[in-house]
Backbone bond lengths (Angstrom), bond angles and torsions (degrees), N, CA, C in turn:
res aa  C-N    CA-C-N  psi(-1)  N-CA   C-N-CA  omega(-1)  CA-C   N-CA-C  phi
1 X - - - 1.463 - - 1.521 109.62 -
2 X 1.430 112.89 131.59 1.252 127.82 -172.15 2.416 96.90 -108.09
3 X 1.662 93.16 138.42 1.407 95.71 157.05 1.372 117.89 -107.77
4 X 1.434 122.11 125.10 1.649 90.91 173.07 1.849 85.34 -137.95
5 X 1.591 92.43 145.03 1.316 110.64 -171.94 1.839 96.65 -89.62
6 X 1.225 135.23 157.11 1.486 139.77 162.94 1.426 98.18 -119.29
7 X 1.137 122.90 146.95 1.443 113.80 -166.94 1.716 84.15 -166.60
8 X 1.658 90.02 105.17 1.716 101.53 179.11 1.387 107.70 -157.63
9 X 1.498 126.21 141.54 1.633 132.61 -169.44 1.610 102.46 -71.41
10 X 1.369 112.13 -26.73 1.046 96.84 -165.92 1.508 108.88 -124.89
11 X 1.621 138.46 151.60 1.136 136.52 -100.04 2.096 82.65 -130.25
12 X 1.155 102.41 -39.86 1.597 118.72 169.56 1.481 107.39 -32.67
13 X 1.761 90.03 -60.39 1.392 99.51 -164.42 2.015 137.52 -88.98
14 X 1.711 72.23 5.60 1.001 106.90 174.19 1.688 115.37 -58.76
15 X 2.077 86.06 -75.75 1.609 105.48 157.34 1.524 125.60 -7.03
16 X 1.046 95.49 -83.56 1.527 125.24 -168.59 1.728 107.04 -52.14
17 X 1.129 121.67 -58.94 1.379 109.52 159.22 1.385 142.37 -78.05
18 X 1.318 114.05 -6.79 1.495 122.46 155.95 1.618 116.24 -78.00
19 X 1.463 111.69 -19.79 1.560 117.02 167.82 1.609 114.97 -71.95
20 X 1.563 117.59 -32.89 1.344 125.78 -179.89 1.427 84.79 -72.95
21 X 1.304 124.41 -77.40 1.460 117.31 -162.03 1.193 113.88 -24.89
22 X 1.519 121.32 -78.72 1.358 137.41 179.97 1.792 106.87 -35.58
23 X 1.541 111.91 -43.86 1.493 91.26 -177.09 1.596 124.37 -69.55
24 X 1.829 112.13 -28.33 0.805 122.57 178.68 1.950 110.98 -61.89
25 X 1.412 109.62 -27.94 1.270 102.51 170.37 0.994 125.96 -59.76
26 X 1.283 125.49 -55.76 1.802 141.68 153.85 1.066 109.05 -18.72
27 X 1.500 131.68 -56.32 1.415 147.55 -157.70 2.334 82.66 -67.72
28 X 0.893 95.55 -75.08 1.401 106.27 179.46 1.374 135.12 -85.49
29 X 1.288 99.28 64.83 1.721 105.68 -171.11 1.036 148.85 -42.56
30 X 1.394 111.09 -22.28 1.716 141.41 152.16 1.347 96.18 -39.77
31 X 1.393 103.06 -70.96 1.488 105.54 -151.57 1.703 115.52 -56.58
32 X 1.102 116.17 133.92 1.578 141.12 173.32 1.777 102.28 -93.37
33 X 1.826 112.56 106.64 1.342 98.22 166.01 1.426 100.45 -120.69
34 X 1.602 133.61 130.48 1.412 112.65 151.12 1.487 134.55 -103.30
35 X 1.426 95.80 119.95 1.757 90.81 178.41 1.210 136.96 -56.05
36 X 1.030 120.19 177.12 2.061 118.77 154.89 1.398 84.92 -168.17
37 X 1.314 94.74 149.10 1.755 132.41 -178.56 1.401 96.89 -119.44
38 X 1.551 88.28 129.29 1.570 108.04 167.37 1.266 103.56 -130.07
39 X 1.429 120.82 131.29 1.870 127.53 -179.84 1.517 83.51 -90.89
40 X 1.155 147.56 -41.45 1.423 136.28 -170.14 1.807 144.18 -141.46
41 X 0.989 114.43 135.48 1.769 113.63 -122.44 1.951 89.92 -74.07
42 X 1.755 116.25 -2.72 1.703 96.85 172.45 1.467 105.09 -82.72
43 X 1.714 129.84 -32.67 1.203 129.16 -175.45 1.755 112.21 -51.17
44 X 1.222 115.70 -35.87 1.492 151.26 175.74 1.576 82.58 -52.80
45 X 0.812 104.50 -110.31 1.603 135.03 -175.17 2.191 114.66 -11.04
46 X 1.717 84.33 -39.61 1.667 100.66 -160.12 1.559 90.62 -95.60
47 X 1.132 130.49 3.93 1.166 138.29 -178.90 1.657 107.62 -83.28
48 X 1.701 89.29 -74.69 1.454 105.44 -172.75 2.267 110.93 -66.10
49 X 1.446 108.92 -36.33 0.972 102.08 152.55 1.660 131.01 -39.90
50 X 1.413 99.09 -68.02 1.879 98.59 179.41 1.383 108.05 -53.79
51 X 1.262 123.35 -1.30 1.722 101.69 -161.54 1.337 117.84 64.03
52 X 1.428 119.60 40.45 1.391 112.03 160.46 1.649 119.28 -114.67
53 X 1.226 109.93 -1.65 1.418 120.15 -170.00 1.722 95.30 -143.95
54 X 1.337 122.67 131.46 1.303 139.00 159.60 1.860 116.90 -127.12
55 X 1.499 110.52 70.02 1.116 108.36 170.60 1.802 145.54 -61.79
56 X 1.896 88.95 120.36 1.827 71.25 -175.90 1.592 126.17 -60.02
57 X 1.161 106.67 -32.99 1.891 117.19 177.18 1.533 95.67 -124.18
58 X 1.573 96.94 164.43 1.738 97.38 -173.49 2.351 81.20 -147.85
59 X 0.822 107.95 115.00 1.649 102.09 179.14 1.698 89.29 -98.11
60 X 0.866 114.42 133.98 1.543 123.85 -159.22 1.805 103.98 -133.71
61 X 1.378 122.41 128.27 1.440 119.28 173.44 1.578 103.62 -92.60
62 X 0.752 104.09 134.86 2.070 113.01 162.92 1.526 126.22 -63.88
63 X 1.416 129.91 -24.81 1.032 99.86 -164.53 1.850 82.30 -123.19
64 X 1.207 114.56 131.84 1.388 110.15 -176.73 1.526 103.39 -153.21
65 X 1.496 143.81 137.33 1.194 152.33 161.82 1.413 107.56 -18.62
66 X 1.304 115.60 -74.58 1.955 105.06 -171.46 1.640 113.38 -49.88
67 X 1.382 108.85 -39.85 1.268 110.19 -162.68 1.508 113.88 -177.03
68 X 1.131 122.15 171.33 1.506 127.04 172.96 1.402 114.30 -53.34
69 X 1.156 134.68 157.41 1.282 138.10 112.16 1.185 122.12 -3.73
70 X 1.655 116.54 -65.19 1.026 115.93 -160.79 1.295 126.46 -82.60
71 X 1.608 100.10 -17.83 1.639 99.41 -175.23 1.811 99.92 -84.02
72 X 1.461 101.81 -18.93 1.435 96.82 -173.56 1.714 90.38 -67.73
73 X 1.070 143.16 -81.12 1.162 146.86 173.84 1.777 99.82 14.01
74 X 1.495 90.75 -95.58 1.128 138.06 154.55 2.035 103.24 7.02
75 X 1.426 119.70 -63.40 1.198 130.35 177.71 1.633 95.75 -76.60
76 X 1.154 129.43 -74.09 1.608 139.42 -171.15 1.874 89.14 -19.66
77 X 0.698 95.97 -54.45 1.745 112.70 -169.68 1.843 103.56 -38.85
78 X 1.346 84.04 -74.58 1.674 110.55 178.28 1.680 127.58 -38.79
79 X 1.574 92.02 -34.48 1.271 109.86 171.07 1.106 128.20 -83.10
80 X 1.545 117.69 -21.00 1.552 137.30 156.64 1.771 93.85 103.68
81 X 1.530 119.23 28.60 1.522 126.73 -177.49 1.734 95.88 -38.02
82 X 1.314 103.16 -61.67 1.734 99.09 -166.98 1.524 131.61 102.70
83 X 1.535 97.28 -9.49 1.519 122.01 -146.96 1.694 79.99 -98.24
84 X 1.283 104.40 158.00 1.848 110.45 -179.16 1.623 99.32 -118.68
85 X 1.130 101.30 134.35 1.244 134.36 -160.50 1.767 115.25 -74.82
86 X 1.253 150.01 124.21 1.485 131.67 148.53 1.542 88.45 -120.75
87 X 1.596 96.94 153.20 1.166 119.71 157.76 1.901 126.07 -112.50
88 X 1.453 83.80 138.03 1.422 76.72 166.52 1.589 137.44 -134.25
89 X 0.722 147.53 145.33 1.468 130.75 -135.07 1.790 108.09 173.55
90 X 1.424 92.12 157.21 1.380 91.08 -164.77 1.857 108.79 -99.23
91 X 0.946 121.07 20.53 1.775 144.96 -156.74 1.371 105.64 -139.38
92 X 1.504 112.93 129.47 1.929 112.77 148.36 1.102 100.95 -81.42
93 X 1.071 131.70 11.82 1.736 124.89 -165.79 1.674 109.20 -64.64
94 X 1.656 117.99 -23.54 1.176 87.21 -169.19 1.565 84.98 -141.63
95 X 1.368 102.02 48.03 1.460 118.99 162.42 1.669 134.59 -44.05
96 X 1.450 97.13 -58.36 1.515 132.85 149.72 1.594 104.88 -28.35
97 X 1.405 110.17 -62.92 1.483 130.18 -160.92 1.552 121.50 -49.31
98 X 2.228 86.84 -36.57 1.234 104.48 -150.17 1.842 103.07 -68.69
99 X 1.390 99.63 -41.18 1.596 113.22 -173.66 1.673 124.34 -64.69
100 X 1.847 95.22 -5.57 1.402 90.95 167.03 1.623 100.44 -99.59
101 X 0.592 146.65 -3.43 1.834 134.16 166.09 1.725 116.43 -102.36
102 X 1.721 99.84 16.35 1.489 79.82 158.31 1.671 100.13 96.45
103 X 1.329 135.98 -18.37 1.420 137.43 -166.30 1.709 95.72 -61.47
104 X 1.403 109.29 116.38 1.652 100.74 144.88 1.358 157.92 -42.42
105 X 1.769 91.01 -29.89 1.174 128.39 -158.70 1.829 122.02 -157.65
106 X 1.500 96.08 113.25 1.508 92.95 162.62 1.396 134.63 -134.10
107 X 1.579 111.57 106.58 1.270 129.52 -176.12 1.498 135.72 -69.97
108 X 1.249 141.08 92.74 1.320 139.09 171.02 1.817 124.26 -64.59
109 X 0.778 80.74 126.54 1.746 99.10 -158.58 1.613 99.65 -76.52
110 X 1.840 140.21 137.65 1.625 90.49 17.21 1.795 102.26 -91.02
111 X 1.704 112.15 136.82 1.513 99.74 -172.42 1.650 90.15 -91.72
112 X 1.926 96.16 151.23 1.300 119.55 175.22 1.400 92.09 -68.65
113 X 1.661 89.58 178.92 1.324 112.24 -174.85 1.713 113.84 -92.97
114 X 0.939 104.12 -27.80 2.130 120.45 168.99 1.631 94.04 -68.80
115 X 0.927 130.57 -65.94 1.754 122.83 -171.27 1.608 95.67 -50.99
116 X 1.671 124.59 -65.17 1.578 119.17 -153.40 1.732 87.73 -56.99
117 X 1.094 112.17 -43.10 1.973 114.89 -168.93 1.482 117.56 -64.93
118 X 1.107 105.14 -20.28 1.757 105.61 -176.30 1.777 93.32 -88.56
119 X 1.691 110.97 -51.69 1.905 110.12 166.98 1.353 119.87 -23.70
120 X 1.092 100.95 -65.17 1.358 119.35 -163.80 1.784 109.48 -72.25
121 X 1.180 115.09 -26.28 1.498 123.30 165.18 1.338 119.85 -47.97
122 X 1.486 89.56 -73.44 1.702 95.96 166.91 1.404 134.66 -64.09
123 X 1.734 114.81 -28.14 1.291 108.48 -177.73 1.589 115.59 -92.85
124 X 0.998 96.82 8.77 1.610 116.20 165.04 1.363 134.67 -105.74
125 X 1.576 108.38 -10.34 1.208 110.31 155.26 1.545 135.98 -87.34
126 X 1.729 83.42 -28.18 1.953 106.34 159.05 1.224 129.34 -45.86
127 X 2.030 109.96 -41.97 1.152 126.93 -174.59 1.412 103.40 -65.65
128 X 1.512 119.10 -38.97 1.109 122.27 -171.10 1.466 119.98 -60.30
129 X 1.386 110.34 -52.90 1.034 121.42 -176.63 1.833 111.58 -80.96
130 X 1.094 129.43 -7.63 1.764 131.37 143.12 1.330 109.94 -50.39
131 X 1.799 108.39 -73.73 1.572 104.41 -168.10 1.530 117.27 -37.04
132 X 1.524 122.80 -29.60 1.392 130.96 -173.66 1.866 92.63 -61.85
133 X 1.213 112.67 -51.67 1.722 110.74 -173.47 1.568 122.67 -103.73
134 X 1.392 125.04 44.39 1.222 127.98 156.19 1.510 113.65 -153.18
135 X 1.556 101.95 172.28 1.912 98.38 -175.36 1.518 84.59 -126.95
136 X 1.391 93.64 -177.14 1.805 99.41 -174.19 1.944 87.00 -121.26
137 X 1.440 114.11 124.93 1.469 133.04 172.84 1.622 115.77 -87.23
138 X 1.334 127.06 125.09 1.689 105.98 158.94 1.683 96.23 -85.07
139 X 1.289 99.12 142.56 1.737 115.24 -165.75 1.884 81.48 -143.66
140 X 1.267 111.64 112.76 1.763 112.57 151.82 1.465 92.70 70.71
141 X 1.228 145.42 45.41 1.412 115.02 150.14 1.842 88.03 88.76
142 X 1.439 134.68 -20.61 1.582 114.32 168.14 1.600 118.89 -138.67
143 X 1.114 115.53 153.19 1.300 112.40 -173.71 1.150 121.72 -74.61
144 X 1.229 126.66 143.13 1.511 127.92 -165.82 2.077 113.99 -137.68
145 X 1.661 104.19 141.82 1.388 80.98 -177.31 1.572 96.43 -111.41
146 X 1.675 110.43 155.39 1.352 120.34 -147.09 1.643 92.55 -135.67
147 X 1.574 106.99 105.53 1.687 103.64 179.39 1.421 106.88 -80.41
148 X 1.597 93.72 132.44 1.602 107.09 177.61 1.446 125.00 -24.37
149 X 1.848 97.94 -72.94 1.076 111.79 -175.21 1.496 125.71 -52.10
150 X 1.373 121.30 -2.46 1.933 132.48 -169.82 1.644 78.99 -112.45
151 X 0.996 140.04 31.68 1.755 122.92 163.25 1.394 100.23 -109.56
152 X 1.331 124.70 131.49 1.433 133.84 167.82 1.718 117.70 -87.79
153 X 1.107 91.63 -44.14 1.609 100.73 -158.47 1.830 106.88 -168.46
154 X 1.222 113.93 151.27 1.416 122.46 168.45 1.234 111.41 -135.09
155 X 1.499 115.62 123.40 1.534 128.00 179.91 1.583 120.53 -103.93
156 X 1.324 118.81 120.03 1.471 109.96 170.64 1.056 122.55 -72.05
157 X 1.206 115.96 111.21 2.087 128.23 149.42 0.964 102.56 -84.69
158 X 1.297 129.73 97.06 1.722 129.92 144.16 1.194 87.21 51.46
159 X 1.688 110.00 -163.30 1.713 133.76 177.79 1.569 93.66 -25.62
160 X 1.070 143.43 -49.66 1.410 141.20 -145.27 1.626 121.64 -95.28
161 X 0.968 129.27 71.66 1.821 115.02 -176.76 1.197 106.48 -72.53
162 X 1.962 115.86 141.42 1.015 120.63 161.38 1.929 129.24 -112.67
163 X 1.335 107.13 100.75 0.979 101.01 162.78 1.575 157.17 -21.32
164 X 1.347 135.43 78.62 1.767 102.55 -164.42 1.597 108.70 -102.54
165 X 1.124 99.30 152.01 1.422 118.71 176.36 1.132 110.32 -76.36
166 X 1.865 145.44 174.82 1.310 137.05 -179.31 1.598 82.18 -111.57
167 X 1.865 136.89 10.98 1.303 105.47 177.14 1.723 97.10 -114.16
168 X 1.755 105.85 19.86 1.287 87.93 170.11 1.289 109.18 102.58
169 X 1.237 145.31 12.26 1.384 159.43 -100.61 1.963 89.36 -176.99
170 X 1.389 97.09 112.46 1.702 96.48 167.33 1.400 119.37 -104.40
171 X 0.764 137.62 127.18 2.065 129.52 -179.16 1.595 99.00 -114.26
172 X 1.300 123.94 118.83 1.416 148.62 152.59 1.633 105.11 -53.44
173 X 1.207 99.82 106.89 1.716 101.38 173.76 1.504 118.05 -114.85
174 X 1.722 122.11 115.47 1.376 103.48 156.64 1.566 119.44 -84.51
175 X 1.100 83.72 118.34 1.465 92.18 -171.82 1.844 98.50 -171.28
176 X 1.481 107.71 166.87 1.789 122.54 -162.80 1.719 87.70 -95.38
177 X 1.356 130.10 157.79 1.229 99.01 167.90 1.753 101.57 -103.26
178 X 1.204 124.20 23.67 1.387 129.25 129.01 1.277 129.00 -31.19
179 X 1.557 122.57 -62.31 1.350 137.77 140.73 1.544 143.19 -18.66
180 X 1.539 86.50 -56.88 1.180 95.70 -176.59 1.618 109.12 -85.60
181 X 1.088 123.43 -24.90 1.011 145.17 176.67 2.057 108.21 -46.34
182 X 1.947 79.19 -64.22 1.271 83.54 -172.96 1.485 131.66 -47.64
183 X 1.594 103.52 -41.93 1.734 143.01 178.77 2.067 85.34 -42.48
184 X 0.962 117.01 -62.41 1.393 148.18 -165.41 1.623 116.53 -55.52
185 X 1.139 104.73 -43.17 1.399 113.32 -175.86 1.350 143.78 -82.55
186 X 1.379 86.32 -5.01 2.047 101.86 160.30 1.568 105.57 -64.20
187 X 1.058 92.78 -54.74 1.909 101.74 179.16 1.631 115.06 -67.36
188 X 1.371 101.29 113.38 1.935 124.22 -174.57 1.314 109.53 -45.28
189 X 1.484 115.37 -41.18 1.497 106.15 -174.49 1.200 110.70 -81.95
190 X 1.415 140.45 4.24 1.348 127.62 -179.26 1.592 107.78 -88.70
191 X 1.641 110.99 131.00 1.631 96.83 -178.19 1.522 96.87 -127.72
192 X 1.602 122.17 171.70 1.678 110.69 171.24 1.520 85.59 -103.19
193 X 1.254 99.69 172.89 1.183 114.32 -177.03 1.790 108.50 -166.68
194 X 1.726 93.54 94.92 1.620 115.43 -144.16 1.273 114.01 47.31
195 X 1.366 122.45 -141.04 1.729 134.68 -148.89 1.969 99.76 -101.11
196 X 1.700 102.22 -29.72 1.045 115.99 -158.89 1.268 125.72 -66.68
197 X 1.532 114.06 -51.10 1.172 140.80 -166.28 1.749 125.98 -130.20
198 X 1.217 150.40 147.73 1.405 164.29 157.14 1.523 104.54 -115.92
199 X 1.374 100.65 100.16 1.588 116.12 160.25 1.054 104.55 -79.71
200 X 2.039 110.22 154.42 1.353 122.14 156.13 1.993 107.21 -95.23
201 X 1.054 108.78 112.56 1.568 104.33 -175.93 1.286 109.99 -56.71
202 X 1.394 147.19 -0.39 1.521 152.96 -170.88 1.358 91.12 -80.61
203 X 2.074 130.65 -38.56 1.130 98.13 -139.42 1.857 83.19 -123.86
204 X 1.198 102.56 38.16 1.604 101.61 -163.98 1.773 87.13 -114.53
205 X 1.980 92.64 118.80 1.479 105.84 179.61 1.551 114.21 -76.37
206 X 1.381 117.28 -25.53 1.157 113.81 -172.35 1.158 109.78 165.97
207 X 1.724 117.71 152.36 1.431 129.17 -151.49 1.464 106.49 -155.56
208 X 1.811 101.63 128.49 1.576 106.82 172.60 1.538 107.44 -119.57
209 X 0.989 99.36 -137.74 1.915 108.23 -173.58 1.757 103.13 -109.18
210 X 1.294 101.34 1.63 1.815 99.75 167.40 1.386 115.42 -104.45
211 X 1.900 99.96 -48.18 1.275 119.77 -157.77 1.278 119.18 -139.83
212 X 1.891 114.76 157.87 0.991 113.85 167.70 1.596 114.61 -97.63
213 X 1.264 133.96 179.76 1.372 123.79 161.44 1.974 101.22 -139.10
214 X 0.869 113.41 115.25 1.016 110.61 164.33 1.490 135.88 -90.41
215 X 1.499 131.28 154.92 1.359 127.19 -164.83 2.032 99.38 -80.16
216 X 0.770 115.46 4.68 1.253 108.33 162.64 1.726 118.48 -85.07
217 X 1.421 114.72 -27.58 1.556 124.77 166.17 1.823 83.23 129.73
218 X 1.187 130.52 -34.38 1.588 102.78 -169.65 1.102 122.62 -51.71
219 X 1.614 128.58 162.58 1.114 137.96 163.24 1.588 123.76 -112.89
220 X 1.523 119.99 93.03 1.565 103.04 -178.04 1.461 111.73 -92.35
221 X 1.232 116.99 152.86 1.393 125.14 -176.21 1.590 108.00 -76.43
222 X 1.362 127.82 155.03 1.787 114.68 170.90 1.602 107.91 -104.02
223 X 1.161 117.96 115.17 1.505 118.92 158.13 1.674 126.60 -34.29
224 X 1.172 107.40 102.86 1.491 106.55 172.87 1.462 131.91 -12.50
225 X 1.539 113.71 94.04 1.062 133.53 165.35 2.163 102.13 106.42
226 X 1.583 105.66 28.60 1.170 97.21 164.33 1.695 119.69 -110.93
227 X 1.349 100.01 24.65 1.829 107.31 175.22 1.311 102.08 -60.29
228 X 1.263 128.60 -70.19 1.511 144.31 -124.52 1.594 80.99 -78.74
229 X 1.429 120.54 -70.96 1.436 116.08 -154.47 1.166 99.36 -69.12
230 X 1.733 141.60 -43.43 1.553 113.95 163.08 1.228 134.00 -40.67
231 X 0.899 130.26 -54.25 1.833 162.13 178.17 2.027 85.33 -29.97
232 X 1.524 103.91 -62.60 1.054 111.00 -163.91 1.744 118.64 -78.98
233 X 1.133 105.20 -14.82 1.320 127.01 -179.18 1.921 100.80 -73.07
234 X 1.653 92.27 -66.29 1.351 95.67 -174.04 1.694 122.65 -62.61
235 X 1.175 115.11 -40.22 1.535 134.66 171.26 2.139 101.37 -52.05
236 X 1.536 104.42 -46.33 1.726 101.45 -167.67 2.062 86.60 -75.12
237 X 0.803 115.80 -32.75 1.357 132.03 -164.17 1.797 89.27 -47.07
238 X 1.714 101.60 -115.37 1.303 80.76 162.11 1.425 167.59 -41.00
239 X 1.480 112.93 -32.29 1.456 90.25 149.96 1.085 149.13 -42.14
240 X 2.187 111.51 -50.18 1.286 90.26 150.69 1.402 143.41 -53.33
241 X 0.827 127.45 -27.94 1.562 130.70 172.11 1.396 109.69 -71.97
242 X 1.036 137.37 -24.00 1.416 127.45 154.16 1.852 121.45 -78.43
């Protein structure tokens, strides 16, 4: 199941691309898409804010009464939506614009139906292959999606685990790191390492019988008697992967 938000002032244009959508569904019968129409980019916005809407695609017009495109973009971002972006619009004017907020895609209107279908091919096979590498976090009161591969490490604080990112990025989790763990453990490189910590072995520079060092610069200490089974973890680790 696919979400994709349409988010256009005007109601015409609405039509017209929820009719491509829909045919392209037909075309592909498997496929499950559900829409939502937004005539205006705060309803959009107050959605994905509350946590009631987490869109996988959002086809977005640029020039709209409240505001740009782009700043709507622009916020989606901020909020950590996650959702990949096309625009559509009747201007290259802010073409340039589009690639700083992240847009996949920028469409000049009126777009055929072979261009939206070939988009949607690819950015739907991408999606596919993401969902395989991220989980969805509540972070602050909203949900957030968190790509695997940018997790370094998770540290227990009491009630509180903190996540780190490899760009430097901390996320406050309530959550057990039981939990988090669990979320975690389809994916090979995640190991525990005692009560304290869940390394990602991708980002672990090197390991003795005290310590780890990771390529982020931390240093965690190893709890008495967790060399051997890391050692062996990390060593089966890569090989398979080689």
């Amino acid at each position: 199941m696919y979400l994709i938000a349409l988010c256009d002032d005007e109601a015409g244009e609405l039509d017209k691309t929820e009719r491509m959508l829909r045919s392209y569904q037909r075309k592909h019968h498997r496929l499950e898409l559900v829409i939502e129409r937004f005539e205006s980019a705060s309803e959009l916005l107050y959605m994905v804010k509350e946590e009631k809407y987490i869109p996988d695609l959002v086809l977005l017009d640029i020039y709209m009464p409240e505001k740009l495109g782009i700043e709507v973009a622009r916020e989606l971002n901020s909020i950590g939506s996650g959702g990949k972006i096309i625009f559509l619009t009747n201007s290259r004017e802010h073409a340039l614009d589009a690639f700083g907020v992240y847009a996949v895609q920028y469409l000049v209107k009126p777009v055929s139906k072979d261009t939206l279908f070939s988009v949607l091919d690819r950015f739907l096979k991408e999606i596919d292959e993401e969902r395989k590498r991220y989980i969805l976090l509540r972070i602050e009161g909203r949900i957030q999606r968190v790509t695997v591969n940018d997790i370094a490490y998770c540290e227990a604080h009491g009630k509180a685990q903190c996540m780190y990112l490899v760009q430097g990025t901390q996320l406050l989790l309530r959550m057990t790191m039981a939990e988090i763990y669990q979320m975690l453990s389809g994916y090979q490189e995640f190991v525990r390492v005692g009560i304290s910590y869940i390394v990602n072995l991708e980002y672990m520079d090197s390991l003795n019988a005290q310590e780890i060092c990771m390529s982020t610069g931390k240093k965690i200490y190893l709890p008495r008697g967790a060399y051997k089974t890391l050692k062996e973890q990390y060593f089966g680790y890569y090989c398979e992967k080689g």
